[in-house]
C-alpha positions in Angstrom: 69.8 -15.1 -40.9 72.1 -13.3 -39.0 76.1 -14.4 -39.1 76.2 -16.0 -35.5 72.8 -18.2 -36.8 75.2 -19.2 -39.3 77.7 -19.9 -37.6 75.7 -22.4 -35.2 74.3 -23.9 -38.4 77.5 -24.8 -40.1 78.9 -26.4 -36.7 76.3 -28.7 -35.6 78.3 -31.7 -36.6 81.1 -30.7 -34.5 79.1 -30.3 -31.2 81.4 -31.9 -28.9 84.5 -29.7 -29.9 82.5 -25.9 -29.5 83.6 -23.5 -27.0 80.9 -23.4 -23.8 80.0 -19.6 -25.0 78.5 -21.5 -28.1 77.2 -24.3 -26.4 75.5 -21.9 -23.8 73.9 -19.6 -26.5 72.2 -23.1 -28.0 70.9 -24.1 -24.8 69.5 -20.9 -23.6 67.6 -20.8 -27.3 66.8 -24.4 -27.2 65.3 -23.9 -23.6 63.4 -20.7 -25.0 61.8 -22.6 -27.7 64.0 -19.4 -29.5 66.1 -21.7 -31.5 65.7 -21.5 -35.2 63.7 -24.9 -36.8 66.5 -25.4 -38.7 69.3 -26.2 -36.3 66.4 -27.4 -33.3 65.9 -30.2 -36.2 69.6 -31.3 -36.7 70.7 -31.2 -33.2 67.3 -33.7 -32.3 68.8 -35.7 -35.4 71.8 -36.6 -33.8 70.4 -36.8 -30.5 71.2 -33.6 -28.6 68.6 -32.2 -26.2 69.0 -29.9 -23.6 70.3 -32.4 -21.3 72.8 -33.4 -23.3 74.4 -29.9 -24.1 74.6 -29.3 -20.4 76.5 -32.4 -20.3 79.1 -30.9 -22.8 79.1 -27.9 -20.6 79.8 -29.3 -17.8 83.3 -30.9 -18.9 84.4 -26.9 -19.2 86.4 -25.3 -16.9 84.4 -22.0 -17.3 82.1 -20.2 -14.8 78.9 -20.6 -16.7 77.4 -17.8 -14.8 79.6 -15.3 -16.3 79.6 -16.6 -19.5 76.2 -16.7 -19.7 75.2 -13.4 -18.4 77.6 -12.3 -21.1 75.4 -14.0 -23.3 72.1 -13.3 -22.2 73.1 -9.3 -22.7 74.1 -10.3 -26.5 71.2 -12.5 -27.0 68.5 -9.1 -26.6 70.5 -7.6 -29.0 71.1 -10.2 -32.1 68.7 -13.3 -30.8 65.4 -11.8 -32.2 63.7 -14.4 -33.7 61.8 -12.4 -36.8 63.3 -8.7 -37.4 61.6 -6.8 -39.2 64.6 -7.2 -41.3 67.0 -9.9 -41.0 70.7 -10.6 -43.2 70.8 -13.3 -44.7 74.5 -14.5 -45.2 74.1 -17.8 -47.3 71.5 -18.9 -49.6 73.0 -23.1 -49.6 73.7 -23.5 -45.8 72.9 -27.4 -46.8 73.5 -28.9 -50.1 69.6 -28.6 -50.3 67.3 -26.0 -49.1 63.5 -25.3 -48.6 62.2 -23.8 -51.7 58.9 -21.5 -51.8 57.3 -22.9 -54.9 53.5 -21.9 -55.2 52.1 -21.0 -58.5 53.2 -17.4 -58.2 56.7 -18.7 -58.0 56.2 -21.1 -61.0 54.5 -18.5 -63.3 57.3 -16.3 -62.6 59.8 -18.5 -63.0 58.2 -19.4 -66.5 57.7 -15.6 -67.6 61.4 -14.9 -67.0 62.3 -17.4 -69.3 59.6 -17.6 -71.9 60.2 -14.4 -73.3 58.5 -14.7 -76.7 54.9 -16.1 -74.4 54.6 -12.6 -73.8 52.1 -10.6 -75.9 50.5 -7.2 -76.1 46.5 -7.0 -75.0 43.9 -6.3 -77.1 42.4 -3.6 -75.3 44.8 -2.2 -73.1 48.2 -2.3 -75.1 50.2 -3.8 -72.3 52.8 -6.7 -72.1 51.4 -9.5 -70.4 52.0 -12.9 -69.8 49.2 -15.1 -69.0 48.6 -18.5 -67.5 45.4 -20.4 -66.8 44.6 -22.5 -64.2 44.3 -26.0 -65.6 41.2 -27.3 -63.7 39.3 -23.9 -63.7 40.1 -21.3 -66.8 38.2 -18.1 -64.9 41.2 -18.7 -62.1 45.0 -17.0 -63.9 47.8 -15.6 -62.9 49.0 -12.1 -65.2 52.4 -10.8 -65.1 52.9 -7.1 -66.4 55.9 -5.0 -67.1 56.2 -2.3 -64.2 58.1 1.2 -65.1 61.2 1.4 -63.9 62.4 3.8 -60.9 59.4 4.0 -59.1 57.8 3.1 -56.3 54.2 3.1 -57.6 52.5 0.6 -60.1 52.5 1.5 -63.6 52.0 -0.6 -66.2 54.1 -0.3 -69.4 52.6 -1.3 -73.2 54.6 -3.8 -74.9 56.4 -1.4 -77.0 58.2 0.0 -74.1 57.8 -3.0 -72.1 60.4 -5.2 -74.4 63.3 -3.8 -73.5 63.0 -5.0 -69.9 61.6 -8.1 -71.1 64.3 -8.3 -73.2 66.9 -8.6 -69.8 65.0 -11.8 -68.3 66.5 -14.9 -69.1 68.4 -17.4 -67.7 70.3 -15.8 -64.8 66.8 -13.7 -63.8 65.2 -16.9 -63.6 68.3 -18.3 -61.0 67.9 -15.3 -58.9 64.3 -15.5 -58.6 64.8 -19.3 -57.4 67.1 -17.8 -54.9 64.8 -15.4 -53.6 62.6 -18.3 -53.0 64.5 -19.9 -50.8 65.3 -17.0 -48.6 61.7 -16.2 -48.4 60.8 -19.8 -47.3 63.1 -19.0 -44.5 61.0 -15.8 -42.8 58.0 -17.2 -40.9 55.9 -14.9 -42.2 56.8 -14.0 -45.8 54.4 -11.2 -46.2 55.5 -9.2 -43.8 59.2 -9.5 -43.5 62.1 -7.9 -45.2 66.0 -9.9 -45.5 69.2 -8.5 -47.0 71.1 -10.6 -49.1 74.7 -9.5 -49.6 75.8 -9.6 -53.7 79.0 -11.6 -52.4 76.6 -14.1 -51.2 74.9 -14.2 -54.4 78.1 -14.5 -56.3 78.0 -18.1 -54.6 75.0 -19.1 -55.1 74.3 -18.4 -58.5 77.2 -20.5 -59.4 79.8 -16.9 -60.1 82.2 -17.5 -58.3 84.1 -20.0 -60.4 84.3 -17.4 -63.0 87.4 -16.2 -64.4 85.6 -13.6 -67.6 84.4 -11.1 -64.9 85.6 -9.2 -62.4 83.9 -9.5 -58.7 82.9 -5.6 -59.6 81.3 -6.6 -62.9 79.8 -9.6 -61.4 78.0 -7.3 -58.5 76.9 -4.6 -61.3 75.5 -7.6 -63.0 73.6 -8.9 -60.2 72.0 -5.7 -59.7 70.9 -5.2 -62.9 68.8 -8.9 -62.6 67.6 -7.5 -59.5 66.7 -4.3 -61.2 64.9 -6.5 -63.8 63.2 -8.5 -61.8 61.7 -5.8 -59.9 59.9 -4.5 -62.8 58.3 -8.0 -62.9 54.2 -7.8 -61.3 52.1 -9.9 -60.9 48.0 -10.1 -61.2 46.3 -13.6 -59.1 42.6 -14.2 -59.8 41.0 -17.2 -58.1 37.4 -17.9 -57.3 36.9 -19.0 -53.5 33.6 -19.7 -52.8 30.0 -18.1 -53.1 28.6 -14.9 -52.5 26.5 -15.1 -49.1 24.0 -13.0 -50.3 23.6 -14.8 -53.5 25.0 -18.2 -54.2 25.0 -18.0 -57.9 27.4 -15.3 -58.0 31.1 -16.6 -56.9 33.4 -14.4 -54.8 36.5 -13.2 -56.8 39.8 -11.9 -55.7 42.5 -10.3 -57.6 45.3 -8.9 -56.7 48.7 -7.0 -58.2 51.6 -6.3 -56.9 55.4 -6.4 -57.5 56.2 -10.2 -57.3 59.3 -9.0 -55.6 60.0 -5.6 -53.7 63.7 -5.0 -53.8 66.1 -2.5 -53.6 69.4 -2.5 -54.4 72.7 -0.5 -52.0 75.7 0.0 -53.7 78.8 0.0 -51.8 82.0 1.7 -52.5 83.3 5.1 -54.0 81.0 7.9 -55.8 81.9 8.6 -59.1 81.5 12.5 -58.6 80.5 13.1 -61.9 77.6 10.5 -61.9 76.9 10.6 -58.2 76.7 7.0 -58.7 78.9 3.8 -57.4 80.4 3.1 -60.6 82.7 0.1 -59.3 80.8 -1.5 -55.8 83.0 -3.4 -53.8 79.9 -5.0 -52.4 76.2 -4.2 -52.9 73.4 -5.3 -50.2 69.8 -6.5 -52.4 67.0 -5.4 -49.5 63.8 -7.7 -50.4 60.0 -8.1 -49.3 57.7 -10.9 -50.8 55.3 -9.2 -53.2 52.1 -8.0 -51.3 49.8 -10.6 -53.3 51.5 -13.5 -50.9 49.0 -11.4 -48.1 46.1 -12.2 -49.5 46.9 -15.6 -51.0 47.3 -16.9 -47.1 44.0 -15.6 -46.6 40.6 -16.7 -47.6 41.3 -17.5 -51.2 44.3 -18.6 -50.7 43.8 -20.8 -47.9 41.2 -23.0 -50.3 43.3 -22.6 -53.4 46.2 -23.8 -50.7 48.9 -21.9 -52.9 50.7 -20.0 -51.4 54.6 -19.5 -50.5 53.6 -21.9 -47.7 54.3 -24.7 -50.2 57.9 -25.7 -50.9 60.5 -28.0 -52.8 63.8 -28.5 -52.8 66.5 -26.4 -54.5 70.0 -27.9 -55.0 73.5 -26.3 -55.0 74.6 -28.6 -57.3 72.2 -27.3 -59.7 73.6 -23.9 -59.5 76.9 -25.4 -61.5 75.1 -26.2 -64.7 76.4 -24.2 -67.2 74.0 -21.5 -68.5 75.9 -20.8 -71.6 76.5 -24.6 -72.9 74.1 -26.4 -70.8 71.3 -24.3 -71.1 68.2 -27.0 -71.3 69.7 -29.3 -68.4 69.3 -26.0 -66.6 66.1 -25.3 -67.2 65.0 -28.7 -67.0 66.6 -28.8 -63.6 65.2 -25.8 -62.2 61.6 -26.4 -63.2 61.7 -29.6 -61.6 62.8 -28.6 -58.9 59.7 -25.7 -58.5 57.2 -28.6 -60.3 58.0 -31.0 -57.8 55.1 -32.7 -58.2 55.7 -33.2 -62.1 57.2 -36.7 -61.9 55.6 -38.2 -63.9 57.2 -39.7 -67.8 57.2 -37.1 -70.2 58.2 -37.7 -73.4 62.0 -36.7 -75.1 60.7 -34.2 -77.8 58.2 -32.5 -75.0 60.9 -32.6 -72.7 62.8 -30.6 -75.6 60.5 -28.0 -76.7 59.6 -27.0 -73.2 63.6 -26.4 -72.4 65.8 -25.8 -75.9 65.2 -23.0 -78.0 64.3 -23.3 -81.5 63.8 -27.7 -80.2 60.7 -27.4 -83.1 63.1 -26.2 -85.6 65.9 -28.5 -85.2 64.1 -31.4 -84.7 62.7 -31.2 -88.3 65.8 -30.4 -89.7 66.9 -33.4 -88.0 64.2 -35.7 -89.4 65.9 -35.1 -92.8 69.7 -34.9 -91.9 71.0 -38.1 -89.8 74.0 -35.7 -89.0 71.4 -33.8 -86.8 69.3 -36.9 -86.0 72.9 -38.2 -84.1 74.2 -35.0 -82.9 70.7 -33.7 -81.4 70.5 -37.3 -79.6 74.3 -36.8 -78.5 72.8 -33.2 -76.6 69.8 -35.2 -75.1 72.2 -37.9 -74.0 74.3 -35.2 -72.4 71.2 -33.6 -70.5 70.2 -36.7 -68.7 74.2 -37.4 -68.1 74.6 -33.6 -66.5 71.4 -34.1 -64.0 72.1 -37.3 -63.1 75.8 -35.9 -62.1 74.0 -33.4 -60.0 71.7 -35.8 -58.1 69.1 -35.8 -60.4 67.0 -39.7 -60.8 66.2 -40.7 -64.1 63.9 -43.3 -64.7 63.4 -44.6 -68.6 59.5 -46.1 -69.2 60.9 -49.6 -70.6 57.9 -49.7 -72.7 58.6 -47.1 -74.7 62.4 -46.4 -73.9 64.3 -49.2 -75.0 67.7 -50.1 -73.3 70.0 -50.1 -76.7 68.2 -46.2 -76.4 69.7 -45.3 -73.8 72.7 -43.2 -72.8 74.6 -45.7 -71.3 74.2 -48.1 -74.0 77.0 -49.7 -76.3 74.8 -50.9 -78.7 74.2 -49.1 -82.0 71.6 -46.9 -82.6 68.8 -49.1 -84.9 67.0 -48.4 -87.9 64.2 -45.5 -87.0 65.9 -44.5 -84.1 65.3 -41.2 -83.7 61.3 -41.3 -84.3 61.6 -43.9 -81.5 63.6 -41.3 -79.2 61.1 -38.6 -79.8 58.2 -40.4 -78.0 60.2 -42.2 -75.9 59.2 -41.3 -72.7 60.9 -40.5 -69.1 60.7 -39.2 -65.5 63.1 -36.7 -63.9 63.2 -36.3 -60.4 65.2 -33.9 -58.2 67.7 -34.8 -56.1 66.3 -36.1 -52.2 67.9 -33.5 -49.2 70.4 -35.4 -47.5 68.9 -35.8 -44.2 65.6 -37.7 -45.6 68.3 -40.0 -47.5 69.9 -40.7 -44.2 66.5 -41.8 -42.6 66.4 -44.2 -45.1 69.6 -45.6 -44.8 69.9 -45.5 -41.2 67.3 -46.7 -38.8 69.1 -45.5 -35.8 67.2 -41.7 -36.3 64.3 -43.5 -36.2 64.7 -45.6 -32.6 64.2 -42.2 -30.3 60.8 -41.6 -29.0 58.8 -40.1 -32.6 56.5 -37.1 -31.4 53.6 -35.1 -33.5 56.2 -32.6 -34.0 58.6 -35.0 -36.3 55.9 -36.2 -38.3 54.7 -32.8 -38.8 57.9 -32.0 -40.3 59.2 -35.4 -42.1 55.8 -34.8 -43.7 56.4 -31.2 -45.0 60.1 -31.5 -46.1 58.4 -34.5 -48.1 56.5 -31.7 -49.8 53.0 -33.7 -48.9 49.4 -32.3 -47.4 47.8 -33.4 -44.5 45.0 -35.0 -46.9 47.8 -36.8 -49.1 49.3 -38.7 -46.0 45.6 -38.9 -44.7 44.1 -40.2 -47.8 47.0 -43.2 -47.8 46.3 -43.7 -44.4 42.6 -44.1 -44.7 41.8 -41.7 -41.9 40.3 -38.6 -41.5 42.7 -35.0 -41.8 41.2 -33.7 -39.1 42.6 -36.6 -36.9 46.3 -36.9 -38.2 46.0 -33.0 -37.8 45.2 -33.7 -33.8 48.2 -36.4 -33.8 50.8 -33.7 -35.2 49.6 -31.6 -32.7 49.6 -33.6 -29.8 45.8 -33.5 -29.5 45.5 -37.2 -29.6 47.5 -39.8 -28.6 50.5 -40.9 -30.9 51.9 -44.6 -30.6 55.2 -45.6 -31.5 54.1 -48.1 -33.9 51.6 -45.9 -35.1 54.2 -43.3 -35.6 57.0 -45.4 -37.5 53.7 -46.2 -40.0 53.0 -43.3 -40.7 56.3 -42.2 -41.1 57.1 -45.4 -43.5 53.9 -43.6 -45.4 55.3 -40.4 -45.7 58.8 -41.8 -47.4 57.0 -44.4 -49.7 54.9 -40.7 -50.9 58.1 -39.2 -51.1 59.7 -42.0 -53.4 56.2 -42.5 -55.2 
């Protein structure tokens, strides 16, 4: 995303107040079925169409001629829909944004933070981490330690591999969150390239509130994660179908590659002796997808439908957790917000030992101490307090989560408490992205004329398939397939339905 796409973004609400060169430069795209999905969406929203815009244009004194041959000139030059590589200048344009979050993503995510899962193979000596696919063992996902500094794909054995392991953690695992996001952006994610900015990162990882390093340190730091996280690769195997020549034998793919390609340009003065930038004033993080998002769009992927075509929602808000004294309600934040779908009640001590270190070792300590039985309730009390104050929904199973249990309780914790708390169970759900809260709140969006285009897209930024929403429906994919695409005729009533569908899915 290039700065004048930002720009446009950020001043959508304030349509009727933009100079005509603006307002020109958004027709002209919106005309050329140019203008990014994004802002297209927000200006139909608050119902702006082209007719409309040239209605705001038309109260200008300007010669639109000039103006817009002006533009038109411009517009060859920075209006290019998909660069080979684009800058991306802001990672939360919204308070929420689209989130790539297929098992690659997840598995990642998890090996960054997991750092004692990893373990040394039998055979070959190399630090892996591993993960299985649930419904079919033969399908995993591998992640090795690549060597530093190079270009090509070599595979380190644990005992060298540690010390990079050894730099994932929290912050890797923000970063690589980020990188989602931006690549959820490109419309083709395997084959495109964006620039993030370190500034930019500063922001969005939540930096730039803090007062213990300097913006220098800060930038060597991120580049260092980024340094880290390129040594991260990652191996997909996934059966998709049956050999043609014999159908007892089942087609395999696998793949390896870098799960992201980056490099990172340092900005500022050369250190002459090290012929490095010691001190950047601002650094530029270049970054390409991993090659295995290729083949996961095609053939395997396409019946496993994993790929980085599947998203969630990431939150700012999220970002302001603090790592350091916070740490769980971090993680437990940012894996809900890749696990989407994981919405389901969980119960406290699972919810601990998947997200506080040593959780196994405390708990036991505090079955025998009732110092430690109150104070590690008091830090599970403070989790659900810190993600509800970031949007997060908590919802407590009254059948096994009592109300005098509860955070917000006055009463006084009983007799047994804390074995109660344990398996007490409850759901955490990520905070909605404003613009599907408005549409619940406010009918008005929904009184224009609903097309196969908006249920296409209420439907994905719900996060749901074509047979989820078909399967609720009792119809066939195929056919709500032909209504989003305007194949087949879409009535209003039918429309509103399905879109009713769609947000009781969303909220289910």
């Amino acid at each position: 995303m290039n700065e004048e796409h930002f720009s446009l973004t950020t001043k959508i609400d304030n349509l009727d107040n933009l100079p005509i060169e603006t307002l020109i430069k958004i027709k002209q795209l919106y005309e050329d079925n140019n203008l990014p999905q994004d802002i297209k969406f927000l200006l139909e929203e608050k119902g702006f169409n082209s007719e409309k815009i040239s209605e705001l244009m038309s109260k200008s004194n300007y010669k639109e001629s000039e103006i817009e041959e002006k533009y038109t000139h411009h517009e060859n030059q920075n209006y290019k829909v998909h660069e080979q590589v684009t800058y991306e200048d802001k990672t939360f344009i919204y308070h929420e944004e689209k989130m790539a979050n297929g098992m690659p993503i997840y598995t990642g995510y998890k090996a960054m933070l997991e750092k004692d899962s990893w373990t040394e193979e039998t055979i070959s000596n190399l630090a892996v981490y591993r993960y299985e696919g649930k419904s079919n063992s033969e399908n995993y996902i591998k992640h090795y330690i690549n060597k530093g500094n190079t270009n090509e794909i070599i595979t380190l054995p644990f005992s060298e591999a540690i010390q990079i392991i050894d730099k994932f953690g929290i912050d890797t695992a923000k970063l690589h969150l980020i990188l989602a996001v931006h690549a959820c952006r490109q419309e083709k994610p395997w084959d495109s390239k964006f620039t993030i900015k370190g500034s930019d990162l500063i922001t969005a990882l939540g930096w730039h509130k803090r007062t213990d390093l300097s913006i220098t340190e800060k930038l060597n730091k991120i580049s260092q994660l980024a340094w880290a996280i390129n040594c991260l690769l990652i191996q997909v195997k996934w059966i998709y179908g049956k050999s043609k020549k014999n159908k007892n034998i089942n087609q395999i793919a696998i793949e390896t590659s870098r799960i992201w390609d980056l490099s990172v340009k340092e900005l500022g003065k050369e250190n002459p002796l090290t012929e490095k930038v010691d001190n950047p004033e601002e650094i530029e993080i270049t970054v390409r997808p991993g090659l295995w998002t290729y083949s996961f769009l095609n053939e395997g992927g396409k019946v496993a439908q994993t790929a980085l075509y599947h998203f969630s929602w990431l939150s700012e808000s999220i970002m302001s957790i603090d790592p350091y004294h916070e740490e769980a309600a971090l993680r437990i934040a940012m894996i809900q917000s890749i696990a989407a779908y994981r919405d389901s009640y969980i119960t406290v001590e699972t919810w601990l030992k998947e997200n506080l270190n040593g959780a196994s070792t405390r708990i036991e300590k505090a079955k025998t101490d009732f110092r430690r039985r109150a104070e590690l309730k008091n830090y599970w009390d403070n989790i659900l307090i810190t993600l509800k104050n970031v949007g997060f929904t908590v919802n407590f199973d009254p059948e096994t989560y009592p109300e005098w249990l509860r955070p917000d309780s006055q009463k006084s914790n009983k007799r047994g408490y804390f074995d109660i708390l344990l398996q007490a169970k409850v759901s955490i759900r990520p905070p909605t992205p404003a613009y599907l809260r408005e549409r619940k709140t406010n009918p008005k969006l929904i009184q224009k004329t609903i097309t196969g285009i908006d249920i296409k897209k209420a439907r994905e930024s719900a996060g749901l398939s074509l047979a989820t929403v078909a399967d609720y429906l009792k119809i066939h994919r195929s056919t709500l397939s032909k209504k989003e695409s305007g194949d087949r005729i879409l009535k209003q009533d039918e429309a509103k339905e399905i879109l009713k569908v769609i947000l009781t899915l969303q909220d289910s």
